[in-house]
C-alpha positions as CSV (number, residue, x, y, z in Angstrom):
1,X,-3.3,6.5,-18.5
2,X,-5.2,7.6,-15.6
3,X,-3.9,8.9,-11.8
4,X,-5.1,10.5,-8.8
5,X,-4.7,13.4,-7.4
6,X,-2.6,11.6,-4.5
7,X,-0.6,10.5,-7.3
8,X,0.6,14.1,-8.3
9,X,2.9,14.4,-5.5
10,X,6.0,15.6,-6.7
11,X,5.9,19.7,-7.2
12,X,8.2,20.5,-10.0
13,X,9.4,24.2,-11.3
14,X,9.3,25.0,-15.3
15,X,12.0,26.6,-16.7
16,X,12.2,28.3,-20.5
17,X,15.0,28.2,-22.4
18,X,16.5,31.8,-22.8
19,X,19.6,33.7,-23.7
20,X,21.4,37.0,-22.9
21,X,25.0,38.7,-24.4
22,X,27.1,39.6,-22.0
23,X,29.5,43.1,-22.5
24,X,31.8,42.0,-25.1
25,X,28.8,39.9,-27.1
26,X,29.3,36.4,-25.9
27,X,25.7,34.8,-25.5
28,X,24.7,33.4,-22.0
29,X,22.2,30.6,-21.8
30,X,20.2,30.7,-19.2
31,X,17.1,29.0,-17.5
32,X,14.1,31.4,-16.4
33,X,11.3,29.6,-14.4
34,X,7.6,30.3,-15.3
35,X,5.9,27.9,-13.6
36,X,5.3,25.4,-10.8
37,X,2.9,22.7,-10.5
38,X,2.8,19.2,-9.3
39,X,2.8,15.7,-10.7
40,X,4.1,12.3,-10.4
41,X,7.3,11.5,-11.0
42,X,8.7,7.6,-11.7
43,X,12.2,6.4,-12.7
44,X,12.1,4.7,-15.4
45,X,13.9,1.1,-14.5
46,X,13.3,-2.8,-16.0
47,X,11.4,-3.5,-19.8
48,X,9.7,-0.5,-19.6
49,X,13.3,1.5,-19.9
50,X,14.0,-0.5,-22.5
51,X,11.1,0.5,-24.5
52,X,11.4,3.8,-24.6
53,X,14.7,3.7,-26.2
54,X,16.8,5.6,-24.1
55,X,20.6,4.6,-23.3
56,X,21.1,3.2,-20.2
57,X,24.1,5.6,-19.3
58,X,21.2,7.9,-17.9
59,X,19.1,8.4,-15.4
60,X,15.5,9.1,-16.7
61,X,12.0,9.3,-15.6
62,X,8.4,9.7,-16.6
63,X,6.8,12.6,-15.6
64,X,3.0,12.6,-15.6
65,X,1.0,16.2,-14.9
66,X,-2.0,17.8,-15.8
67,X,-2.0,19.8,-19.4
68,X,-0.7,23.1,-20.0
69,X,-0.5,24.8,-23.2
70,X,3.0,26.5,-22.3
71,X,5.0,23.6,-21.7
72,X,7.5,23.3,-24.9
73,X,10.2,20.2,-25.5
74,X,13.1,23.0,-25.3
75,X,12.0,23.3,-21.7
76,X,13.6,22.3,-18.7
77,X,12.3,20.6,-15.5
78,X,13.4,21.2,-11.6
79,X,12.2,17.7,-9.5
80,X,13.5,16.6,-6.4
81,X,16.6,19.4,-6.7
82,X,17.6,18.0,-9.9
83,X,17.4,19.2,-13.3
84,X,15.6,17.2,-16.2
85,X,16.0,18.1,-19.5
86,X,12.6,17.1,-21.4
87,X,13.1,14.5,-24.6
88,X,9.4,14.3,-25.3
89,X,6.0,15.4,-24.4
90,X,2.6,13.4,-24.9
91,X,-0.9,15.4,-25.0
92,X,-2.5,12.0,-23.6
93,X,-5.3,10.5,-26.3
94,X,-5.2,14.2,-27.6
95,X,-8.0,15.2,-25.0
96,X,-6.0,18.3,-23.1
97,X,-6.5,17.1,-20.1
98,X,-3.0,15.4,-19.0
99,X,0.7,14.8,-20.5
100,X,3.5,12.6,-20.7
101,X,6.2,13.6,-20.7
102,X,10.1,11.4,-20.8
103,X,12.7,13.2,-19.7
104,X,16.5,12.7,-18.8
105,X,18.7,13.9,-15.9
106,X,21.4,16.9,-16.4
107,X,23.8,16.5,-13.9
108,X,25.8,19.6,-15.6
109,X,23.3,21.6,-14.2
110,X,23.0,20.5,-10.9
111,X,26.5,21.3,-11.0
């Protein structure tokens, strides 16, 4: 797994996971962002949606960027004014140096 820098041409934001209580005690979950930064982004269509054994009820894509140590599965991507929740992240040959990472669309939050 190799790309170009021409290749990371989708900027995305990076949201964590967080939750606040509201006056009577009810928690609120909510999405903070942290961080931006750019990558490529492909829908994942044909054998190779197949393969990565997702239902096909979904919309889903592979995001490839370069690594970051922050970046956590409960996270929560923002790409092309959607939301993507992340299913799983791949430090590529274990070298730090670029992830893979499947995620699926949340059309409740784009609500």
């Amino acid at each position: 797994m190799s790309y170009t820098a021409q290749e990371l041409n989708t900027k995305i934001t990076l949201s964590r996971y967080t939750y606040e209580v509201d006056e009577i005690g009810q928690p609120i979950v909510t999405y903070v962002p942290y961080a931006e930064a750019f990558a490529k982004f492909e829908p994942l269509i044909g054998r190779e949606f197949f393969a990565s054994a997702q239902t096909t009820s979904e919309a889903q894509a592979k995001v490839t960027m370069r690594w970051r140590r922050d970046l956590d599965a409960t996270d929560r991507l923002t790409a092309r004014g959607q939301h993507w929740d992340i299913v799983s992240i791949q430090n590529i040959k274990n070298r730090n140096r670029e992830l893979l990472i499947y995620v699926k669309r949340n059309p409740i939050a784009d609500g």
